[in-house]
C-alpha positions in Angstrom: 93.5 -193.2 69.8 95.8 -189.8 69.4 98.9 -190.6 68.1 101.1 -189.5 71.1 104.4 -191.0 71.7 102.5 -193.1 74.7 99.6 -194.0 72.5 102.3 -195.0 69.4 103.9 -196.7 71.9 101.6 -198.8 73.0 100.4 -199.7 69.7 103.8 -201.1 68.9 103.7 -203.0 72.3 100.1 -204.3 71.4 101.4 -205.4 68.1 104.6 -206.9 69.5 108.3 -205.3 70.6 111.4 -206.6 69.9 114.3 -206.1 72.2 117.7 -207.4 71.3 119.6 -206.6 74.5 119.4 -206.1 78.2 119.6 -202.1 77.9 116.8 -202.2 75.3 114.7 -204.4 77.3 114.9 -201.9 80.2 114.7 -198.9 78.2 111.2 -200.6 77.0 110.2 -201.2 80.9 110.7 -197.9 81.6 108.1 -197.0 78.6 105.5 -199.0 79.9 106.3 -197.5 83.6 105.3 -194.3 82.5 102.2 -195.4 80.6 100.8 -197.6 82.7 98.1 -196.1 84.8 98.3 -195.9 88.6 96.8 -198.3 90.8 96.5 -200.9 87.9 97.8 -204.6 87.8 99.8 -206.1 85.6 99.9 -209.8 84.7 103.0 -211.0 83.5 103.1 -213.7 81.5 106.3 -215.5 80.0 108.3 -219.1 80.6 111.0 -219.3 83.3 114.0 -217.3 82.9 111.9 -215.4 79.8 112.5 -212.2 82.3 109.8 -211.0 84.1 112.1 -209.9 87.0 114.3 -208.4 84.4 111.7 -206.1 83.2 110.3 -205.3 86.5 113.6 -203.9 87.4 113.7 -201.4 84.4 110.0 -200.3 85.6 111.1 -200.0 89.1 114.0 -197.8 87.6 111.4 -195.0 86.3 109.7 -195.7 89.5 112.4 -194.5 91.4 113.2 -197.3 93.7 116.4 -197.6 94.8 117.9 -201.2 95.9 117.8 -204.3 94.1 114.3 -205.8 92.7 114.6 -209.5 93.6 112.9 -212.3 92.0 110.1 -213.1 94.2 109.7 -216.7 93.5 110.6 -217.9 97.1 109.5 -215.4 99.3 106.0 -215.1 96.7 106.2 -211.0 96.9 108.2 -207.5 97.4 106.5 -204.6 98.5 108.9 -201.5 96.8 108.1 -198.0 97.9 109.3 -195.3 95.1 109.7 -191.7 94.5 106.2 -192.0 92.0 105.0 -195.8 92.0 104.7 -198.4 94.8 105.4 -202.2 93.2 104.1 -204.7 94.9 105.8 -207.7 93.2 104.1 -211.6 92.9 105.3 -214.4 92.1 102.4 -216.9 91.9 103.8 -220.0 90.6 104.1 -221.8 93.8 100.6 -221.2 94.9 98.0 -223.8 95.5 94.8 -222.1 94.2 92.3 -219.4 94.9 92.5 -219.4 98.7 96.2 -219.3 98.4 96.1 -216.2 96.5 93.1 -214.8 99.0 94.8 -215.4 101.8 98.5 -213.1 101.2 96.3 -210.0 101.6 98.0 -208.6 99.2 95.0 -205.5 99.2 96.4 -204.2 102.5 99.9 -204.0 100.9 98.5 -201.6 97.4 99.5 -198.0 98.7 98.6 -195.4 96.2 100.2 -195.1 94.0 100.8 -198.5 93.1 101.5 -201.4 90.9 100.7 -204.8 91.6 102.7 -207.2 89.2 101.9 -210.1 88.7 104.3 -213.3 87.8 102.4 -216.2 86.5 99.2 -214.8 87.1 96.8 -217.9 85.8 97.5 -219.4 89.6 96.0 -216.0 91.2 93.0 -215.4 89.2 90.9 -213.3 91.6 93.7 -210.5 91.7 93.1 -209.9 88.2 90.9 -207.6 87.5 89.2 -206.2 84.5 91.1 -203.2 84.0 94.4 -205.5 84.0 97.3 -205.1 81.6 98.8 -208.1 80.1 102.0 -208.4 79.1 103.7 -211.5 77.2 107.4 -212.1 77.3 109.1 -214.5 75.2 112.3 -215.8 75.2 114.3 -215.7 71.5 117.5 -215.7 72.2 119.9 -214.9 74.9 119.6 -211.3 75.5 116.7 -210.7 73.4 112.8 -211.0 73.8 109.8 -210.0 72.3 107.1 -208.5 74.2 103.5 -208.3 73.8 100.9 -206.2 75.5 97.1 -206.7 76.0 95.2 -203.8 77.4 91.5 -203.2 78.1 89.5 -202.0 75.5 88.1 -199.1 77.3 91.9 -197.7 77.7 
């Protein structure tokens, strides 16, 4: 790896991030939106109310989508067209099992550019793929987390 701010970057994610407040939390969402690779899902994994939907928004920010990014947990996904990123947002802790997960489509929904993140991602384990990023989010205290991230080896 070159050490470019995006490859040091990511090497303090892999290792773990601390962020101590809602602005820093965002400000490291908007890192990972412009590292990330197109088309590439993103499992997001963290207890409830660790903020997953909280982080999405600061990735959406970079994305350039306008509106509010809503928790998905009771409609199970968002589709978000932006100005360099479509997010296609799931939350998976309500379904059932593979068939569940099969049967939202959610292919037909991944316009290019996109991201597809994904909210407890254990209960839709045929939309991860093997090129999938992994981020951890845990809860430490009120306004801060720490945040982990797995990536591929081949990346």
């Amino acid at each position: 790896m070159s050490t470019s701010p995006e490859n040091n970057f990511l090497k303090h994610l892999s290792t773990g991030l601390k962020a101590d407040s809602l602005a820093k939390t965002l400000e490291i969402a908007q890192l990972l939106a412009r590292t990330i690779p197109e088309n590439t899902v993103l499992a997001l994994e963290g207890d409830l109310g660790a903020g997953k939907t909280t982080f999405m928004k600061g990735m959406a920010l970079e994305w350039g989508i306008e509106g509010p990014i809503l928790s998905p947990t009771y409609n199970l996904y968002f589709q978000y067209s932006g100005k360099t990123r479509n997010l296609v947002h799931l939350d998976a802790y309500r379904l059932q099992g593979e068939e569940d997960a099969n049967n939202l489509l959610i292919e037909e929904f991944l316009i290019e550019p996109w991201c597809l993140a994904i909210e407890w991602p254990s209960k839709a384990a045929c939309l991860i793929t093997p090129q999938c990023w992994h981020l951890t989010i845990e809860c430490t205290g009120e306004e801060s987390r720490r945040f982990r991230l797995r990536i591929p080896e081949a990346q």
